[in-house]
Each structure stands twice: as C-alpha cells, then as structure tokens.
C-alpha positions as CSV (number, residue, x, y, z in Angstrom):
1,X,-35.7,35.5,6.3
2,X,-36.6,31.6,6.3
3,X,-34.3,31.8,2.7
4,X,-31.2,33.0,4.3
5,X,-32.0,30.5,7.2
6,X,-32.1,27.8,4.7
7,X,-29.5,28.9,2.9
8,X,-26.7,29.1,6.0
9,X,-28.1,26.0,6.8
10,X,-27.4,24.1,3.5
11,X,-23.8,26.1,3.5
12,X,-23.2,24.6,6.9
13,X,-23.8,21.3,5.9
14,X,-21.6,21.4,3.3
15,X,-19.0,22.9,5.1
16,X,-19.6,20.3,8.1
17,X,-19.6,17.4,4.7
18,X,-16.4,18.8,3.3
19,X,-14.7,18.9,6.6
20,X,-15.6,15.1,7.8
21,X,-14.1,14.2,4.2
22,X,-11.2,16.0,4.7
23,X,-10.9,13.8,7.6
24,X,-11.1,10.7,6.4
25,X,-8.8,11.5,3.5
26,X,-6.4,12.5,6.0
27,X,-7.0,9.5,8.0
28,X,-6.8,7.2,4.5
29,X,-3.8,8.8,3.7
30,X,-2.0,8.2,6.8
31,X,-3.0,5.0,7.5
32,X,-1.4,3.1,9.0
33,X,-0.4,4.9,11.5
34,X,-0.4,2.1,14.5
35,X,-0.4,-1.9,14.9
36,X,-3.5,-3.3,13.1
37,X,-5.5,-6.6,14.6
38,X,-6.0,-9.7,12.8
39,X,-8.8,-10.9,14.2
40,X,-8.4,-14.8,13.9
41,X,-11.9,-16.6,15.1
42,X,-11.0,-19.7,16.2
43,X,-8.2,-21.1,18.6
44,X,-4.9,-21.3,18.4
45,X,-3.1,-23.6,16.9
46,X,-5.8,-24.1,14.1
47,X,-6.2,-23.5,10.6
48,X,-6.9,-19.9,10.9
49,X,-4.3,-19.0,13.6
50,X,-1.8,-20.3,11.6
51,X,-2.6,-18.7,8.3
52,X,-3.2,-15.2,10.8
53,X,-0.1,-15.6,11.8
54,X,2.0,-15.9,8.5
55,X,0.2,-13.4,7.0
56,X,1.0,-11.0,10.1
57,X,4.3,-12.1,10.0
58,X,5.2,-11.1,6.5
59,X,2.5,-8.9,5.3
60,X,3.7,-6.1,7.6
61,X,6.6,-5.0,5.5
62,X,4.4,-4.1,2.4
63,X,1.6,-2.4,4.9
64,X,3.9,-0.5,6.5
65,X,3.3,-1.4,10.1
66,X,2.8,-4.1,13.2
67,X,0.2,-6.8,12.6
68,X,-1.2,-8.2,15.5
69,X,-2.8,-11.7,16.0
70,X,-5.6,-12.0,18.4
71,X,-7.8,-15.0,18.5
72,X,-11.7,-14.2,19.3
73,X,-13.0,-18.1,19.4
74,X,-16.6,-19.1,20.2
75,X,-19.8,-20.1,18.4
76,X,-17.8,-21.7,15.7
77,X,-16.1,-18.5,14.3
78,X,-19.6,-16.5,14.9
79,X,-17.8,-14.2,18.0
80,X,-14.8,-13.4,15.6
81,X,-16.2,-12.4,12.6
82,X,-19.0,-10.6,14.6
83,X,-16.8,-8.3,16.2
84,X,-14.8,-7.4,12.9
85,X,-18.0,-7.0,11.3
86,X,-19.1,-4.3,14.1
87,X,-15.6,-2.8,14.1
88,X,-14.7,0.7,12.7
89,X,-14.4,0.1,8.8
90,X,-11.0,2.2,9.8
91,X,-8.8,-0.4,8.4
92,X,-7.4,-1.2,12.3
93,X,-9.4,-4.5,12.6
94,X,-9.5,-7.1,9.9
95,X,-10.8,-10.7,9.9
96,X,-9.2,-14.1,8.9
97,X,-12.0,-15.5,7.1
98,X,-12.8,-18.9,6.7
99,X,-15.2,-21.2,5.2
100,X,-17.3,-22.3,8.6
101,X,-17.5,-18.5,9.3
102,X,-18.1,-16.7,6.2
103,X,-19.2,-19.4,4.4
104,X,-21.6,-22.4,6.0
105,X,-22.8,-20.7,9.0
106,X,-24.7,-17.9,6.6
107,X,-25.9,-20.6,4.6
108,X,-27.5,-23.0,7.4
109,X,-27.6,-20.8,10.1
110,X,-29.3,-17.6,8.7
111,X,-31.6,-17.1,11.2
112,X,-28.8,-17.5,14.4
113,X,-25.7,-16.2,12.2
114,X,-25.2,-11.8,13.1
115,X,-24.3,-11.3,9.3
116,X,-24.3,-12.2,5.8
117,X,-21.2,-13.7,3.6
118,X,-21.1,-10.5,2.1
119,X,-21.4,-8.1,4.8
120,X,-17.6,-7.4,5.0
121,X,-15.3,-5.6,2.4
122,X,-13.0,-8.6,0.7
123,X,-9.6,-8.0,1.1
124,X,-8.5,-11.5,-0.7
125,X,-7.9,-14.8,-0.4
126,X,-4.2,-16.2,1.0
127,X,-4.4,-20.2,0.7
128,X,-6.4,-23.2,0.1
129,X,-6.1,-26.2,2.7
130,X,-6.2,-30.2,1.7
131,X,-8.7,-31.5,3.4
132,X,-9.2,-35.1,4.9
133,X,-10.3,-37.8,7.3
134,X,-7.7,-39.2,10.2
135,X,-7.1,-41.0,13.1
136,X,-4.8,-42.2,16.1
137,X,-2.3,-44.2,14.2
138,X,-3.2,-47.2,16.8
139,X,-6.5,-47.0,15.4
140,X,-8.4,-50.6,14.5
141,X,-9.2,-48.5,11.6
142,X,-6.2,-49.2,9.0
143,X,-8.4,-47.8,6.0
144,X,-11.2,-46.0,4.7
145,X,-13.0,-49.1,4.1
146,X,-12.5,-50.1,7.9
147,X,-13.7,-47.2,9.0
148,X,-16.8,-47.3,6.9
149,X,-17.6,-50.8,8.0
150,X,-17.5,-49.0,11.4
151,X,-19.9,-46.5,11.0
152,X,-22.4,-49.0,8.9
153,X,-22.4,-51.1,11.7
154,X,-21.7,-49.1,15.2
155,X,-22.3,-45.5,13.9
156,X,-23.9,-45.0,16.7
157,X,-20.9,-46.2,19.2
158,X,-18.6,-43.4,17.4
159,X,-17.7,-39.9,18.1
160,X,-16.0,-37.2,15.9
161,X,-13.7,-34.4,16.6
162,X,-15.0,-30.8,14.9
163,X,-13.2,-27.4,15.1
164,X,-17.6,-26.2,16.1
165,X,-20.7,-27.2,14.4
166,X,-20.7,-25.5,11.0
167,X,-17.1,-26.0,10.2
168,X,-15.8,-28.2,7.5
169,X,-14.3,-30.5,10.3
170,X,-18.4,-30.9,10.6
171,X,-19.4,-30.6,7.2
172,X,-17.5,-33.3,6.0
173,X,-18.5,-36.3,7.8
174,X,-22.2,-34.7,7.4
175,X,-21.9,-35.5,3.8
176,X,-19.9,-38.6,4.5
177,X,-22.9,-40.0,6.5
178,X,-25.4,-39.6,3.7
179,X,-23.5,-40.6,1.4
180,X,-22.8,-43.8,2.7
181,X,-26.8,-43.7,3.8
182,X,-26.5,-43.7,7.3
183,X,-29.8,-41.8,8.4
184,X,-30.2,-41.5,12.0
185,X,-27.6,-43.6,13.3
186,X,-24.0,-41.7,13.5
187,X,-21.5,-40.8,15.2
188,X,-21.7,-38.1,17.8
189,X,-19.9,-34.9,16.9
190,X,-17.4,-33.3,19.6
191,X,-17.3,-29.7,19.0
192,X,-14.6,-27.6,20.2
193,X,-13.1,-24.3,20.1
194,X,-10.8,-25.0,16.8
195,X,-9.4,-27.4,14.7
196,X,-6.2,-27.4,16.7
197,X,-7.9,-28.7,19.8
198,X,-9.5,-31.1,17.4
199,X,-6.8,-32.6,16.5
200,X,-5.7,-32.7,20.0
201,X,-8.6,-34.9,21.5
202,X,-7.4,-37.2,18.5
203,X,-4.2,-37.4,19.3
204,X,-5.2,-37.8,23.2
205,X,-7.4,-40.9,22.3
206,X,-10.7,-38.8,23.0
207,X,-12.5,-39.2,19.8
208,X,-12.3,-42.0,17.0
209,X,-11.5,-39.7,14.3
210,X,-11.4,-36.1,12.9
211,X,-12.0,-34.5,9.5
212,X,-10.1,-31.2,9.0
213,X,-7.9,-29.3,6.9
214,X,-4.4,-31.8,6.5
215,X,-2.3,-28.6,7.6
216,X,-3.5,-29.1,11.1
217,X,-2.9,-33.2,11.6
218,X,0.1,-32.9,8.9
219,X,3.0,-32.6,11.6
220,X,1.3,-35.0,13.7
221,X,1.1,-37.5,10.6
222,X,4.6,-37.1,9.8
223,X,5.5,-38.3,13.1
224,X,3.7,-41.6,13.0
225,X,1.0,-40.3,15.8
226,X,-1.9,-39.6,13.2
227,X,-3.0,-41.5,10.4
228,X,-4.9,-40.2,7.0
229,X,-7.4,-42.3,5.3
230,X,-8.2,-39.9,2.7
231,X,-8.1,-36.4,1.3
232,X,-10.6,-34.2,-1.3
233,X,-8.3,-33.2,-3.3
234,X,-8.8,-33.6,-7.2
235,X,-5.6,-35.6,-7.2
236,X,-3.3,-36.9,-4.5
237,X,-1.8,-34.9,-2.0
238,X,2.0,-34.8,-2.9
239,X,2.9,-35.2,0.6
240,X,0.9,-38.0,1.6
241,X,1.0,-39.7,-2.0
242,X,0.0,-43.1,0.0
243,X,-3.5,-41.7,0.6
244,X,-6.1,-42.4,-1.6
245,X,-8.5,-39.6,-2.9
246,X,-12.3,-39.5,-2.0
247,X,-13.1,-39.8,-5.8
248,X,-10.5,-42.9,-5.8
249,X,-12.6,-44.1,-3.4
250,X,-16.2,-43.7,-4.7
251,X,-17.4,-40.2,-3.3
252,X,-16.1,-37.8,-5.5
253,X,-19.3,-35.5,-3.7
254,X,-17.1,-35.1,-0.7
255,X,-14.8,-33.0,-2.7
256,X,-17.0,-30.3,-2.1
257,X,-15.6,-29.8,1.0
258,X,-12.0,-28.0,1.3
259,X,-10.3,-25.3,4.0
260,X,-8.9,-21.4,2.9
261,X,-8.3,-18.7,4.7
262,X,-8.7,-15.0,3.1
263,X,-8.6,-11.7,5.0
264,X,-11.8,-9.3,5.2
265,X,-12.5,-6.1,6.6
266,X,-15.7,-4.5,7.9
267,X,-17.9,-3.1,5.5
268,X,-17.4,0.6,4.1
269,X,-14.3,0.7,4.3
270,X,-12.6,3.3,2.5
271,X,-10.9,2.4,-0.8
272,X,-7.4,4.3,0.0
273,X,-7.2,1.6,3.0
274,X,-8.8,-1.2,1.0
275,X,-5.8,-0.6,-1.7
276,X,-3.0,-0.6,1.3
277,X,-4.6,-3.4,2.6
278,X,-4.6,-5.4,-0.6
279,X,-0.8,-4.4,-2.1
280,X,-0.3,-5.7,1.5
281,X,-1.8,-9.1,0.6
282,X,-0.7,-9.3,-2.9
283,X,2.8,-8.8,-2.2
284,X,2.9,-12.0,-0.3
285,X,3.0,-13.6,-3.6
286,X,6.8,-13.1,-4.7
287,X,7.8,-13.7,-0.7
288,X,9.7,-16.8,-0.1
289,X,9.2,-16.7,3.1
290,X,5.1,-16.4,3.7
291,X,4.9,-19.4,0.6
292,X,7.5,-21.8,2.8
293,X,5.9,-20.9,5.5
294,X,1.8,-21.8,4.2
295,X,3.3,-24.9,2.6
296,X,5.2,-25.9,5.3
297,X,1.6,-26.3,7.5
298,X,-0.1,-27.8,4.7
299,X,-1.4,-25.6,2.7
300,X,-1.8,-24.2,-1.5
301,X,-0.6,-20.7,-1.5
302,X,-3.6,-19.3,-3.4
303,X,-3.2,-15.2,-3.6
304,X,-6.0,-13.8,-5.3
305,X,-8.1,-10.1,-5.4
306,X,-10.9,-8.9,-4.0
307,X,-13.1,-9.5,-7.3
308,X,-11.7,-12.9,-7.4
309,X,-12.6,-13.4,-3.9
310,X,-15.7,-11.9,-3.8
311,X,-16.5,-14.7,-6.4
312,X,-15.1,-17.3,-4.5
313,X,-17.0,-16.6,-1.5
314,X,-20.3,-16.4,-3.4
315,X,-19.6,-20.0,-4.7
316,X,-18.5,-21.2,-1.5
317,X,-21.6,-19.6,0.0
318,X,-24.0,-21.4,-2.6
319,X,-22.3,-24.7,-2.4
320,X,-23.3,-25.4,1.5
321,X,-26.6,-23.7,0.5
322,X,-27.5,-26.4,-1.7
323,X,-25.7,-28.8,0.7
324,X,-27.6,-27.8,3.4
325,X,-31.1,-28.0,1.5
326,X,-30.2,-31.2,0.7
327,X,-29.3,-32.5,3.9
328,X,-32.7,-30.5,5.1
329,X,-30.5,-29.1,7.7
330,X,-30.8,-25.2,7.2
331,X,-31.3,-23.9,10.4
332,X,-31.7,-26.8,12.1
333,X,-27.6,-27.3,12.4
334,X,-27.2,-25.8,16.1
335,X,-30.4,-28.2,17.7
C-alpha cells in the first residue's frame, strides 16, 4: 500500500511538472502577447531615458509588440534595477542597464546594493557614450587647466553636478581628485535624480561644473550654453574636435570612465524569450533610424550579444572594483 501511494505520488508530480512546462512553453511561444516595460532607472531626459526610448521606439517592429518606457529613479539607479530584478523573469519587464547601476554600485556598495552585476539575464549592449567634463559657457573656467587651478586652490569653494552618488557623473571627478592629489579638500558633489537634471542645475548656474556622458550636455554645447573641457575618449570626439582628450592632457587614468546603456532582464528567464528579446536588439543594427537617432544624442552605436555583454559587464564590474579599493572607498561611498 505505501508503494502504490508513492508511486501515484511520483506520477502526480510528473504530471503536475509536465503540465507547468507545457505552460511556459505555451507562454514562450506566444510571447509577446502585450506591451512590454522598459524599465529605465533614472530620470528623464538622461542618458538612459534616451537610449530607453530609441530602443522602444524601434525595437518594437522585430519584437513584435509595444514597448513602453517608464522611468523608476531613486537611489542612483538602485529602485530601477531592483524592481526589474524582482520582476517576473516573464519577459514583460526588462531593464536599461547602465554602468552606475549594474556596474559601480555592486562594486562599492555591496553591502547597501539589493543585487549583484550578474543577477539579471543579459540581453545586450545598445551604445557606448563619450564621456567628459563641462561647464556654463560664462564660466571663468576657459580650460581644463583653469579649472584645475581651481580645484588646487578653492576645491573646497566648488560644487559638482552628479546624475546620484555611484554614477560616472560621480566617478569621474572621484578619480579626477586623486589624480590631481587633492585629498580632503574637494568640491562638494550635488546628486540628483539623473544626468538630465544634472546638466540642468548647470545650465541654471547651480553648480560649477558636471561630468557626464557628452550625449546629455551635447545639444546644450551646440548652442553655445555649455562648454566641454575635455572627454575620455582614446581619441578626439569628432563632434567636438576642439576638445582636448584626458590623455592629451596628462590623465590618461580617467579614461577608465565611459557611459553605455544595454538592456537586461530578470534572472531565469526562459530562453525562447531571451532569443525574441535579443533578435529584437540585434536587428537594431541594420536600422537607419535607431543609429541616427543614438548618434544624434551623442552616442557610439555599439550592438553586441549577450556573451559579449556578459563580458563587458564583468570588466566594467572589476574596473570600479579596483577603483574603488584604490580610492579605499568600497562601502563607504553613500556616508
């Protein structure tokens, strides 16, 4: 008697197994079968809003259905990526990734940051983003140099513009100010909600200057209201060729720092969806109209696969791991 128990027990299982895969075969197979949100975690008008939004835009025809943008800022990209991360790994809420998300927060803030930089399923990377150092064009400071003389002499009279603590808009003048061997006395950082309001208290006189990805000041610098005094690039940017380079100008380290944007999902997601997802994402490649529209803001169009991107995040993960051992700042970044 307990064997036949057992035994309808371990045939009901199965059963039960076979049917919840049937499921979510059926599910894989017809997905998608409504809009999908693009979780972007930072606010609008920034880096990852922008890239969100020309990936929605365009990526929809390949995947088949609606792609809808909402921005989940807070706790420099923490709230975001958090809430993809908890999400149904049903393919119906993906994350814009970026570097001060995915990337620095997991390496100096591993004891406040909810996850890992490989707790989602990597869907690929869309762009890369020129990154740099600006201010008001009415700015005393004319050049790099003037600027520097600045902070080696009234740091401490300064203050910054940052899309949030652990973003590259922070990063980058972190490694600025010990390279140029500042110690204790800098500038205070301003942190707000995304780079776009960034580059907003810039423009509005608020702060003294702002490092960020160049897609975000690059309209703004066109028109004469924002000036850049330099960019990480290897070589010069081609559309400010004026600007000199941070290896041109002696910190070559500061090249370290540079914006993308990729798009991940939550973790276990199933591979039918993951594929949909990525033809999604590699198909922007031939479109004229997602790579006018990413180098119209700024940015390299840089399409690559999950294994790719996977790599890239691990790099990018280990490069503001050493930086932040370095700068003895692992979780010590949000006191």
């Amino acid at each position: 008697m307990h064997f036949i128990l057992k035994t309808i027990f371990a045939v009901g299982v199965a059963v039960s197994t076979v049917g919840m895969t049937g499921v979510a075969v059926a599910q894989s197979g017809s997905y998608p079968d409504h809009p999908v949100t693009l979780i972007a975690p930072y606010s609008a008008g920034g880096d990852s809003d922008l890239a969100a939004r020309a990936f929605a835009a365009y990526a929809y025809k390949a995947l088949g259905q609606t792609i809808v943008v909402v921005n989940r800022p807070g706790a420099s990209g923490i709230i975001g990526s958090d809430q993809v991360r908890q999400a149904a790994p049903d393919g119906y809420t993906i994350l814009l990734a970026r570097p001060g998300s995915q990337s620095i927060l997991p390496a100096l803030a591993p004891t406040t940051t909810k996850y890992k930089w490989d707790d989602f399923t990597f869907i690929g990377l869309l762009e890369l983003n020129p990154y740099g150092c600006a201010v008001r064009a009415d700015s005393p400071y004319k050049t790099y140099a003037d600027l520097v003389k600045a902070l080696k002499t009234n740091a401490g009279k300064l203050n910054y513009a940052s899309a949030g603590v652990a973003t590259t808009n922070d990063m980058g003048p972190r490694l600025l100010f010990s390279l140029l061997n500042l110690g204790d006395k800098i500038p205070q950082q301003i942190p707000y909600k995304g780079s776009g309001d960034a580059t907003a208290a810039l423009l509005g006189g608020h702060v003294d200057f702002s490092c960020a990805s160049i897609g975000t000041m690059l309209g703004m610098v066109k028109a004469g209201k924002l000036r850049v005094l330099l960019v990480t690039t290897p070589t010069r940017y081609k559309d400010l060729p004026d600007v000199p380079t941070a290896a041109e100008l002696g910190i070559p380290k500061l090249g370290q720092v540079i914006g993308w944007s990729g798009i991940y999902a939550p973790r276990g997601t199933p591979k039918p969806i993951v594929d949909k997802l990525v033809h999604a994402l590699l198909s922007l490649k031939k479109s004229p109209g997602w790579n006018n529209a990413t180098e119209k803001v700024g940015s390299i169009p840089y399409i690559q696969g999950p294994k790719e991107t996977a790599k890239f995040a691990k790099d990018q993960y280990e490069t503001y791991l050493h930086l932040g051992k370095t700068l003895n700042i692992i979780d010590k970044i949000f006191k």
